[in-house]
C-alpha positions in Angstrom: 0.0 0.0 0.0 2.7 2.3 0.4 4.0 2.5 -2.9 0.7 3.5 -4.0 0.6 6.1 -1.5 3.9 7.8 -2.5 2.4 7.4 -6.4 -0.4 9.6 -5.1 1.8 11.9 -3.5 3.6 12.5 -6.9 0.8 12.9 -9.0 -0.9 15.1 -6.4 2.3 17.2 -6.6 2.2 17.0 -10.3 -1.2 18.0 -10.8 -0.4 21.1 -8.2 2.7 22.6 -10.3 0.7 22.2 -13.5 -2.5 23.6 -11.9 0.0 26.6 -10.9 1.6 27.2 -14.1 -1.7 26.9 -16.2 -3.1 29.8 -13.4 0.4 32.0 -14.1 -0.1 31.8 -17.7 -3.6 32.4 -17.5 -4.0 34.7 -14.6 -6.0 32.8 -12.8 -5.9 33.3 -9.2 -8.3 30.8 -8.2 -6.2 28.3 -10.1 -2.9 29.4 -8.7 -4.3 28.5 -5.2 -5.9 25.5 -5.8 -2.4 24.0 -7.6 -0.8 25.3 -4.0 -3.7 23.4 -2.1 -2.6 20.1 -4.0 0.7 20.5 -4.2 0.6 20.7 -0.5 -1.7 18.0 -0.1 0.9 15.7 -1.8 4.0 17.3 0.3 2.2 16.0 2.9 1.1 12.3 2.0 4.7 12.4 1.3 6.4 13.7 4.3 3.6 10.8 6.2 4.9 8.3 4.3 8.1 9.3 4.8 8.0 9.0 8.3 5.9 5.5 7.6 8.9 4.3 6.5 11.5 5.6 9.1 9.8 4.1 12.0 9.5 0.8 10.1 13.1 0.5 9.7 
């Protein structure tokens, strides 16, 4: 389960920078944030999985 977790975290950080950079180019605001709100989202699946993986070893 855990590889599928840190998959997530990717493509939640993935979909964030391209959210970002379609809002920049756009001028979108709105969009801007919401790519911060995922990006952030999948900083933070990562860093919990991350730690996941510390304690188990």
């Amino acid at each position: 389960m855990a590889a599928s977790e840190k998959a997530r975290a990717k493509a939640e950080q993935a979909v964030g920078k391209a959210a970002q950079a379609v809002g920049r180019a756009t001028g979108n605001e709105k969009l801007i944030a919401k790519g911060h709100a995922a990006e952030a989202a999948g900083n933070a699946r990562q860093a919990k999985e991350a730690v996941k993986d510390t304690a188990r070893h």
